[in-house]
C-alpha positions as CSV (number, residue, x, y, z in Angstrom):
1,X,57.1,15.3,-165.2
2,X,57.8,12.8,-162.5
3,X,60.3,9.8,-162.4
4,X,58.6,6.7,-164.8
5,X,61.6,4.8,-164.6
6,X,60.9,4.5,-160.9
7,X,57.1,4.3,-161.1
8,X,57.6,1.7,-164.2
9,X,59.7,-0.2,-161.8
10,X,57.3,-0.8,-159.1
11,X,54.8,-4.2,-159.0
12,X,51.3,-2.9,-160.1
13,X,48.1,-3.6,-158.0
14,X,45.1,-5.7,-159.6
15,X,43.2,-3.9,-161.7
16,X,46.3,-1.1,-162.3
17,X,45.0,0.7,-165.5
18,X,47.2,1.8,-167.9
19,X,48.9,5.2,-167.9
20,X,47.0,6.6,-171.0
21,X,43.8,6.3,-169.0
22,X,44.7,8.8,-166.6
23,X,45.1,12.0,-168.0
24,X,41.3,11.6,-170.0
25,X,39.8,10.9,-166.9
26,X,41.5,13.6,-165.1
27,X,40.5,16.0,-167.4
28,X,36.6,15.5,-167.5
29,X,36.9,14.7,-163.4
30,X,38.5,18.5,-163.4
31,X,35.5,19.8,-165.6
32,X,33.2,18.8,-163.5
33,X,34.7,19.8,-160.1
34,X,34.8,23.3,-161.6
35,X,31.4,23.3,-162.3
36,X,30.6,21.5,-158.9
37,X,32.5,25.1,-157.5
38,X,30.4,27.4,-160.1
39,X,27.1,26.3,-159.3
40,X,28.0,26.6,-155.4
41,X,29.8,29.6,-155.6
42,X,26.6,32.1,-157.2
43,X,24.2,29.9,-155.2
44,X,22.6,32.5,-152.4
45,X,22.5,30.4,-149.3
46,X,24.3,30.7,-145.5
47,X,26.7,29.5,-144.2
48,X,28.4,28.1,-147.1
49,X,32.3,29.0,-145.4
50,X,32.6,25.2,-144.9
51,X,31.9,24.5,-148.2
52,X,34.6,26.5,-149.3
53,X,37.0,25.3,-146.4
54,X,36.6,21.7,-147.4
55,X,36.7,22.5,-151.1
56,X,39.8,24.5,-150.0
57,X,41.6,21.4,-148.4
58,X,40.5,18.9,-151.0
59,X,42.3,20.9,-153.7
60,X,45.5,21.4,-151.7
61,X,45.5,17.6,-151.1
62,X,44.9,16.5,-155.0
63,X,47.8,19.1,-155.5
64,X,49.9,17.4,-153.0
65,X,49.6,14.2,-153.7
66,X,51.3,13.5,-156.5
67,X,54.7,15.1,-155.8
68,X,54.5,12.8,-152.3
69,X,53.9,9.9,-154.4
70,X,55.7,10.7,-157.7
71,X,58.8,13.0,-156.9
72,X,59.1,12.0,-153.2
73,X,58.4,8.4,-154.1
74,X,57.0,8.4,-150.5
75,X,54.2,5.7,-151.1
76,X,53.2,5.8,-147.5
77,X,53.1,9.3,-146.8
78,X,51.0,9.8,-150.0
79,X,48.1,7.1,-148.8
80,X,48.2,9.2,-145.7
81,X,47.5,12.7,-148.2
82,X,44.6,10.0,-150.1
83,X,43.2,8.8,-146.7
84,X,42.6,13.1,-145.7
85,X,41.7,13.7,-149.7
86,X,38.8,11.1,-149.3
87,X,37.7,12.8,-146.4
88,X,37.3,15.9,-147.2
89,X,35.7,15.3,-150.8
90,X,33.0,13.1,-148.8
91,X,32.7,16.4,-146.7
92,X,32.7,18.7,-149.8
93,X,30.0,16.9,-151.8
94,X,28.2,16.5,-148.5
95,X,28.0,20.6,-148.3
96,X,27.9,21.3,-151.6
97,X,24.6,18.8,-151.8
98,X,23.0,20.7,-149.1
99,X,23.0,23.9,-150.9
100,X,22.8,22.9,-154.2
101,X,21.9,18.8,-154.8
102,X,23.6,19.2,-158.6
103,X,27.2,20.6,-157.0
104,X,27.4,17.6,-154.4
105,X,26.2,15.3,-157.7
106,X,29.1,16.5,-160.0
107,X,31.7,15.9,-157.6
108,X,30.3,11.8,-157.4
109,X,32.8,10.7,-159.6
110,X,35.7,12.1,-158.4
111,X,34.6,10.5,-155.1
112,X,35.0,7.3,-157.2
113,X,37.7,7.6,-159.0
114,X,40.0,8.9,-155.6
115,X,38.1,5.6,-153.9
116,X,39.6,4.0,-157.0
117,X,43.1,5.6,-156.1
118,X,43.1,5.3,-152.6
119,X,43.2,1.7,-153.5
120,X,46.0,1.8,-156.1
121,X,47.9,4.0,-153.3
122,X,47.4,1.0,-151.1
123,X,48.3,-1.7,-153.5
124,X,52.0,0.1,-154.4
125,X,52.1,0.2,-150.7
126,X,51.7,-3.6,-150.1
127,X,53.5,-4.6,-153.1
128,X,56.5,-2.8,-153.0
């Protein structure tokens, strides 16, 4: 899965929750960017190609991240990957409101909990 003795080993930010917490919240956060995707996808509106471009590079990003931060144990290069992964999910939900209010809505919490991230990334950055 990734190295935990290496992660384990590292000073925790403030506020660090504990590892169990993630996977839940990761799952529901998934449900509810696939619906986000659904409900914009068989909306009939124009111009939604940038919808789909920043969905497109949010994605990639979340993919990426965690082997930058986990396997690469690169914990600068992955608060670069969380800095871009905020970005564009602020420009997906701003799209996706646009054409369909509910799509931006659903994605609010992932906005949150990558906010919430971003500043973990930058704690194991300080602190280690």
């Amino acid at each position: 899965m990734f190295n935990s003795i290496w992660y384990n080993s590292l000073t925790k930010p403030f506020l660090a929750p504990p590892n169990e917490i993630f996977a839940p919240v990761w799952g529901i956060l998934y449900v509810l960017i696939f619906l986000a995707l659904i409900i914009y996808i068989v909306q009939k509106a124009k111009n939604k190609t940038s919808g789909y471009f920043f969905f497109g590079i949010q994605l990639l990003l979340n993919i990426i991240w965690s082997p930058v931060f986990f396997w690469g144990k690169n914990i600068l290069a992955a608060m670069f990957v969380i800095i871009f992964l905020d970005i564009f999910v602020f420009l997906t939900i701003r799209k996706f409101y646009s054409v369909k209010n509910i799509a931006g809505i659903l994605l609010i919490p992932y906005f949150i909990w990558i906010l919430f991230a971003t500043y973990l990334n930058a704690g194991y950055l300080l602190l280690n």
